[in-house]
N, C-alpha and C positions, 0 to 999 in steps of 0.2 A: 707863407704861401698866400697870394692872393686868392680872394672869393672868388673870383672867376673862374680860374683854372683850376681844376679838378689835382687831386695828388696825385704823382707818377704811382707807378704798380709795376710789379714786376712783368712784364708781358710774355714771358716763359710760357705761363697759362694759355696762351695761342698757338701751341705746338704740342698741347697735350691732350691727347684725344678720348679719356678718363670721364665722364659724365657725373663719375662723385668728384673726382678732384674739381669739375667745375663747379659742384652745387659746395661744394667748401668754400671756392674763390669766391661765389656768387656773394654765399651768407655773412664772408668775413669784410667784405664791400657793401652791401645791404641788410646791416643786421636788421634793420626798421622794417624789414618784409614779413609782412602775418604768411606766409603760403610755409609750408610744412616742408622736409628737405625731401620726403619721401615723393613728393608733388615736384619739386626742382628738380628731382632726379631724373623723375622719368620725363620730364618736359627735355634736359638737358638733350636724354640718350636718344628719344623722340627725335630732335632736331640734327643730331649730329648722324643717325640711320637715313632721316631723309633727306640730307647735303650727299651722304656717300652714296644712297640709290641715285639721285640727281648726276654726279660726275660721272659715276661706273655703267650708270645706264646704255646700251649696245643698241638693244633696241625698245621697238613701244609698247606701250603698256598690251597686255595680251587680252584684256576685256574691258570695259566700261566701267567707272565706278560702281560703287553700289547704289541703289537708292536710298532714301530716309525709310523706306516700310523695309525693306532687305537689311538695314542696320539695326535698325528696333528688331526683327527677328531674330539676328544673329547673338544681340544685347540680348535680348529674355530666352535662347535656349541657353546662352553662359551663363545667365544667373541660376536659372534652374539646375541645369551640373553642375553648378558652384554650391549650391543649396543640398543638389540630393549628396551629393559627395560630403559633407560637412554633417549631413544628418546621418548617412551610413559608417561614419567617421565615431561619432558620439555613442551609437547605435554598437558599437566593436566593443570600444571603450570598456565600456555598463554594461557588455555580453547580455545586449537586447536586441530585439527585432526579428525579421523574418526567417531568417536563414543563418543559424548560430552554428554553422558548419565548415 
């Protein structure tokens, strides 16, 4: 095969709407990629949810994006229920904490 042209590949993969089957295709083409499959994944299913809002879309968006302060807010009260949920989790566990009822 010449250097210029790239190896044929099965193109099957472009009919398959699986976001692990693509971060497989992805890795097995890109093994030389440091990003984690767990990061491909969700970039894959990411892009392929917002190709399908894109076509199916009827009508327009019903409000305005968010802002960067409405984002950062929304990012730290899910960390915080990610945090208290994990510490009341631990807290079960070790039958410790406030309310062992």
């Amino acid at each position: 095969m010449s250097k210029d042209k790239p190896a044929p590949y099965d193109m099957s993969i472009h009919s398959n709407s699986s976001a692990l089957a693509w971060t497989k295709f992805f890795r097995e083409c890109n093994p030389e990629c440091n990003l984690n499959d767990e990061v491909m994944l969700g970039w894959f299913a990411n892009a392929m949810m917002a190709m399908h809002d894109h076509i199916y879309q009827t009508s327009p968006p019903k409000r305005e994006p968010l802002s960067d302060t409405e984002i950062f807010d929304l990012w730290i009260v899910s960390s915080v229920k990610h945090i208290y949920d994990l510490v009341r989790s631990v807290e079960k566990v070790h039958g410790i904490g406030v309310d062992n009822g």
